[in-house]
C-alpha positions as CSV (number, residue, x, y, z in Angstrom):
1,X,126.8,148.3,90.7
2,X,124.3,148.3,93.3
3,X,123.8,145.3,95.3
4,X,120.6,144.0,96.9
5,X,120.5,143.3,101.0
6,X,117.8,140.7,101.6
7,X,116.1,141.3,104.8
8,X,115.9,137.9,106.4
9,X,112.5,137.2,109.2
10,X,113.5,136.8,112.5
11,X,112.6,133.5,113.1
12,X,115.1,132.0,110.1
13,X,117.8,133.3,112.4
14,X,117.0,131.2,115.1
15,X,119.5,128.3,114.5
16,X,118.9,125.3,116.4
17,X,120.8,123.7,119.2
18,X,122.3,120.8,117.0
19,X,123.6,122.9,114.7
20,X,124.8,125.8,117.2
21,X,127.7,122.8,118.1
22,X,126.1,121.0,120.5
23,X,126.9,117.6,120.3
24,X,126.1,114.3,123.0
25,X,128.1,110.5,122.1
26,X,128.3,107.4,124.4
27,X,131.1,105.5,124.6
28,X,129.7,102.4,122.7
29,X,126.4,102.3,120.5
30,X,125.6,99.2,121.5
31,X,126.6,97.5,125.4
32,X,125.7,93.8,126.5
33,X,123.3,93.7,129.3
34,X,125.3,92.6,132.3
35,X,125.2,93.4,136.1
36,X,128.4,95.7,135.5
37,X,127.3,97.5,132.3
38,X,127.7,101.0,132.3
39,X,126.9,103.5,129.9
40,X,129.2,106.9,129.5
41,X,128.1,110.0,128.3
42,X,129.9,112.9,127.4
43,X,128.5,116.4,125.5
44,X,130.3,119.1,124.5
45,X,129.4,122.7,122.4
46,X,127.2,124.2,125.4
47,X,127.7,127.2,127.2
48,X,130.6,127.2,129.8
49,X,129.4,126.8,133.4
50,X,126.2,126.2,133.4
51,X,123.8,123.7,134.6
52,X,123.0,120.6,132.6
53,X,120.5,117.9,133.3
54,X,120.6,114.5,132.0
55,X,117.5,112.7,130.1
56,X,116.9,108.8,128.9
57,X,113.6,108.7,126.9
58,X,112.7,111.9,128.1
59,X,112.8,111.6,132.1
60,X,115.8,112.8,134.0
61,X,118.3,110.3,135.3
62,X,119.0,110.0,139.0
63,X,122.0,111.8,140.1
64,X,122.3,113.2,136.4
65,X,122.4,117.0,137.0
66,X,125.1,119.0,136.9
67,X,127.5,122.5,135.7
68,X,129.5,122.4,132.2
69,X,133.5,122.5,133.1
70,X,134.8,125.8,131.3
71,X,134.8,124.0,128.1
72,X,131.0,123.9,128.0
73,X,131.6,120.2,128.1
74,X,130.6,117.2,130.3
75,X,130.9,113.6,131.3
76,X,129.1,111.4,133.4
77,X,128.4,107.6,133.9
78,X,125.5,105.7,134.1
79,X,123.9,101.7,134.4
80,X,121.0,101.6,131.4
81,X,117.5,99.9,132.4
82,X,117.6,96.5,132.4
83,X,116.0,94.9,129.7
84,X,112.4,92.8,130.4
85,X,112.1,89.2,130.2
86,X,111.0,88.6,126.8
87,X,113.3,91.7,125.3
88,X,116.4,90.7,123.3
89,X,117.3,94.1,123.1
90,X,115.7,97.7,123.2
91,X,117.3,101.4,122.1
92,X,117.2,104.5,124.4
93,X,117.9,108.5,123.5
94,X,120.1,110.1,126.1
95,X,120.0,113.4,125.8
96,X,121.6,116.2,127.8
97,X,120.4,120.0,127.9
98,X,121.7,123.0,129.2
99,X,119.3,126.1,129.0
100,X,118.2,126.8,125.8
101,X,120.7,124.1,124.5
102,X,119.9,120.3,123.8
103,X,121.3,117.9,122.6
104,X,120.5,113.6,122.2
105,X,122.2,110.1,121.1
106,X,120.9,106.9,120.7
107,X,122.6,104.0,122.2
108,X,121.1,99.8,122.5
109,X,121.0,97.7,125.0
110,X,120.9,93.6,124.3
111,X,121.2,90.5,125.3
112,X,123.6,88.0,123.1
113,X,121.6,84.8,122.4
114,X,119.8,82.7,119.4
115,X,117.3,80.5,118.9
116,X,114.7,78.7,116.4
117,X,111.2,78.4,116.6
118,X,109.5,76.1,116.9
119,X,111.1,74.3,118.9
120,X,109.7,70.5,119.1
121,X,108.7,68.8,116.5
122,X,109.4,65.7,113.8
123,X,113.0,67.0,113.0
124,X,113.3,64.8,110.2
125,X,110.2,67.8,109.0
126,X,110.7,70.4,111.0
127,X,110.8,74.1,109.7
128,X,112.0,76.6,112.1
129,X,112.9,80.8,111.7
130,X,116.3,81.3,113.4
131,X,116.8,84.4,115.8
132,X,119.8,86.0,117.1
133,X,120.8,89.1,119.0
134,X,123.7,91.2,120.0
135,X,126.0,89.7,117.4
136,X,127.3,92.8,116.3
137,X,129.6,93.5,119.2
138,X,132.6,92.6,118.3
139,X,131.7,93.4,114.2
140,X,129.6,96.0,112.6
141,X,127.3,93.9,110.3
142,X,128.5,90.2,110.6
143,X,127.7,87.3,108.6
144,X,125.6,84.6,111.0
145,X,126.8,81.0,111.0
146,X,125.1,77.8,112.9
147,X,127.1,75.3,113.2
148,X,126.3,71.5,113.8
149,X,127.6,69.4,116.0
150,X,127.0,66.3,116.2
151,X,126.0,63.8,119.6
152,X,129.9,62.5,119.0
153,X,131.2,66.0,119.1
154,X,132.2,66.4,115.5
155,X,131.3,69.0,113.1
156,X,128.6,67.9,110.6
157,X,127.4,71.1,108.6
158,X,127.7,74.5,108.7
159,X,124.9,76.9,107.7
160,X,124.9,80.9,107.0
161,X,121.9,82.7,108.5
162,X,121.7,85.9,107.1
163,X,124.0,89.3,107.9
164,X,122.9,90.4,111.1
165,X,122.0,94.6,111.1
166,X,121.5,97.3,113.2
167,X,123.2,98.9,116.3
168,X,123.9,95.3,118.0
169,X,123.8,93.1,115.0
170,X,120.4,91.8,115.0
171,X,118.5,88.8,112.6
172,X,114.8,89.4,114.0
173,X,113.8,85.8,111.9
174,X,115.1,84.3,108.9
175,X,112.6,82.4,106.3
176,X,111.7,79.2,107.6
177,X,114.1,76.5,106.7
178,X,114.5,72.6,107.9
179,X,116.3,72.7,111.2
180,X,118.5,69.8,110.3
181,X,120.0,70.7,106.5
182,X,120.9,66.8,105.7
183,X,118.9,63.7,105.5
184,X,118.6,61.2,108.9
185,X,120.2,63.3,111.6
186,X,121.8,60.6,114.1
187,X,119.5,60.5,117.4
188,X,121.1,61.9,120.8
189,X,122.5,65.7,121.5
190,X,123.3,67.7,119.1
191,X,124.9,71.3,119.8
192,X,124.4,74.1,117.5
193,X,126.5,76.8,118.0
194,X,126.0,80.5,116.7
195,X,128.8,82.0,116.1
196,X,130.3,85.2,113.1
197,X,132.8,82.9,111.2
198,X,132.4,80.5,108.6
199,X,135.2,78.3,110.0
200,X,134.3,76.3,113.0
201,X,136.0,76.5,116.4
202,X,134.5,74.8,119.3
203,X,133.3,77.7,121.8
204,X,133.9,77.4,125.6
205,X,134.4,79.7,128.6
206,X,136.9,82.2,127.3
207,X,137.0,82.2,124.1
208,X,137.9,85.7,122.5
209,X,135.0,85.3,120.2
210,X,131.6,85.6,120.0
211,X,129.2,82.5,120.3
212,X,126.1,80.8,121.5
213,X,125.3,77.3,121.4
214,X,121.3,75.9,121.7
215,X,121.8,71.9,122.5
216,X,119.0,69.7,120.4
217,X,117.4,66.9,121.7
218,X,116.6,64.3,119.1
219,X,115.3,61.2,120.4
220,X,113.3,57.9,119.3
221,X,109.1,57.6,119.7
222,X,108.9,56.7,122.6
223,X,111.6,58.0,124.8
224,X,111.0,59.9,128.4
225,X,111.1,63.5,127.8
226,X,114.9,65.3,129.4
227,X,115.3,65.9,132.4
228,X,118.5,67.4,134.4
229,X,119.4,64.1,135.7
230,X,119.1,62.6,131.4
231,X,119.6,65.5,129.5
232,X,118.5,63.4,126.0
233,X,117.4,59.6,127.6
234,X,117.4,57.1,124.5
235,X,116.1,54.4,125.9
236,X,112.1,53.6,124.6
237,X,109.7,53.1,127.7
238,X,108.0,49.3,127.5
């Protein structure tokens, strides 16, 4: 039996870089902006000895050249951007190439935090979207809870939000909804805290989960708006 030998172009041979081995991770997919954040990168599947630069969206990072150890891999450390005023979080490609070799990850950087716009209004009427970031941490995917606390400091209602998605766990804005779930909310501070568990713990310094808390001003016609020195003043001007 004779058997047929394709003849294959010269260009199908080419394989790329990807899936010659090369291969780049970070240590996390997703870091909390702090002052201390740091962001480890390590590649391996390159050539042995040879130079390597490192790239974040495409420019080269400071101090991020270097040779391949005689594994053809490397490792190297470095602080991501910080994020702008109004960002909650923002996604960056790292790559790392090494002569005709390259190859990227994807990592995000965010801020933990929540909110509800708008934010003034009648809250007896008042229709807010809820916003958080960077809830996905701890957990890939949670479930979103606010919980409300009332001016006394006990728990009144509890209220899912939505699974938050994506590299940090992120709820860009849910469907508008009353901000206050029940009928004649009492008048003074309220706390709502944000937090991935449908049982409520009260969050403070060191707690070993996950949580943000918005305090609510509700206050009577009339009353001065808050002020560091009265945080929620009561008392109607005459």
């Amino acid at each position: 039996m004779r058997r047929a030998l394709a003849v294959l172009p010269l260009a199908i041979l080419l394989v790329p870089a990807a899936a010659r081995g090369a291969v780049v991770q970070t240590d996390r997919t997703c870091y909390l902006q702090t002052d201390k954040t740091n962001v480890t990168v390590s590649g391996n599947g390159y050539t042995p000895g040879r130079p390597y630069s490192v790239l974040l969206d495409g420019t080269g990072l400071e101090g991020g050249l270097g040779t391949m150890d005689a594994g053809g891999a490397m490792q190297g450390t470095f602080a991501p951007p910080a994020l702008g005023d109004d960002e909650l979080e923002r996604t960056f490609t790292v790559q790392v190439a090494s002569d005709a070799l390259a190859a990227s990850s994807m990592f995000t950087v965010t801020r933990l935090k929540a909110n509800f716009t708008p934010s003034s209004g009648d809250p007896k009427k008042l229709r807010v979207r809820f916003s958080v970031a960077g809830f996905g941490l701890a957990t890939h995917n949670p479930d979103v809870y606010v919980h409300y606390i009332a001016p006394g400091g006990t728990l009144k209602e509890t209220l899912r939000l939505g699974k938050a998605t994506g590299q940090c766990g992120r709820i860009a804005r849910t469907a508008k909804r009353r901000l206050f779930p029940f009928d004649a909310p009492k008048l003074g501070k309220w706390q709502l805290q944000f937090d991935t568990t449908k049982s409520f713990t009260k969050g403070v310094t060191g707690s070993k989960f996950l949580f943000y808390s918005v305090g609510v001003c509700l206050q009577p016609p009339g009353a001065p708006r808050p002020s560091k020195s009265a945080p929620c003043p009561q008392q109607v001007r005459s």
